[in-house]
Wavefront OBJ file of the C-alpha trace (Angstrom):
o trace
v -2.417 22.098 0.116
v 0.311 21.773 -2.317
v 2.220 24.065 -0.764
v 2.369 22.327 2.377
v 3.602 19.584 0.407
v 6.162 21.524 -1.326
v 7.521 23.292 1.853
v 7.852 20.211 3.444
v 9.744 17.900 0.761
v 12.278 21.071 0.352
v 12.546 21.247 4.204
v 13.288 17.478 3.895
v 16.122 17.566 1.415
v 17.239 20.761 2.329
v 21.392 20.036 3.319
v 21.182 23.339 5.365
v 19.597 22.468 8.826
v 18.376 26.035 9.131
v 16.593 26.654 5.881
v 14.625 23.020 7.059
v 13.585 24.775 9.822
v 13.053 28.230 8.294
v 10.874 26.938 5.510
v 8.870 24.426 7.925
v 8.322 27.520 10.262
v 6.727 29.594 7.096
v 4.766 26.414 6.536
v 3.039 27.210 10.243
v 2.971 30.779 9.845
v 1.058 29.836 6.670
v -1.296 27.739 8.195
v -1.708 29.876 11.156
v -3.097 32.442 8.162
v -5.037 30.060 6.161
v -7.118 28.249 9.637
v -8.877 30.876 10.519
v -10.610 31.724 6.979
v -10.947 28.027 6.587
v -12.570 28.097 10.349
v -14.779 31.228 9.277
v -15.789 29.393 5.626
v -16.814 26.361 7.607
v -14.240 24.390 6.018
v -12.761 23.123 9.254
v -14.111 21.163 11.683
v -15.665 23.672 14.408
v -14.865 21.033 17.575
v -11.173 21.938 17.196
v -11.923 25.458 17.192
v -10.691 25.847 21.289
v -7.030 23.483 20.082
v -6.464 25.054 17.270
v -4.301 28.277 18.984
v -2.162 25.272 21.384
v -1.769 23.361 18.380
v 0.077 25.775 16.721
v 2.177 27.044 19.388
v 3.102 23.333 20.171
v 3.798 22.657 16.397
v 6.236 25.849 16.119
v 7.939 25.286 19.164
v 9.261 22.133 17.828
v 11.416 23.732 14.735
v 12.160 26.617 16.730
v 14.262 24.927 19.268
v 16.312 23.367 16.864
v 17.298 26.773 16.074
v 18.310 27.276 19.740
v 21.661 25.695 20.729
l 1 2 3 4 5 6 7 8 9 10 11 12 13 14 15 16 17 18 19 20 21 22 23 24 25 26 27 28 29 30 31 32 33 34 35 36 37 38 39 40 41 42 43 44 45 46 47 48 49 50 51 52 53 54 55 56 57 58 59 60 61 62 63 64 65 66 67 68 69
């Protein structure tokens, strides 16, 4: 958890638009590695098991497009 909280304060006060994005992107690919052992451990709630694949995609696709211009 406290590197979720790292990545994002250094995405926050990162001057380089970019690395903001880059580092909140390998937040996601981070969590989209941690969720399922979580999910599998019981750790996570199992009712958001069907959102949890749109959830990421929608929370990616956010960052990403600032990349696009």
């Amino acid at each position: 958890m406290l590197w979720f909280l790292a990545l994002g304060a250094a995405a926050l006060f990162s001057p380089w638009m970019p690395a903001s994005v880059i580092l909140l992107l390998a937040g996601y690919g981070t969590m989209a590695v941690l969720d399922p052992i979580a999910a599998r451990r019981r750790e996570a709630p199992r009712d958001f098991r069907r959102l949890r694949s749109p959830q990421r995609l929608l929370l990616a696709a956010g960052p990403a497009s600032l990349l696009v211009r």
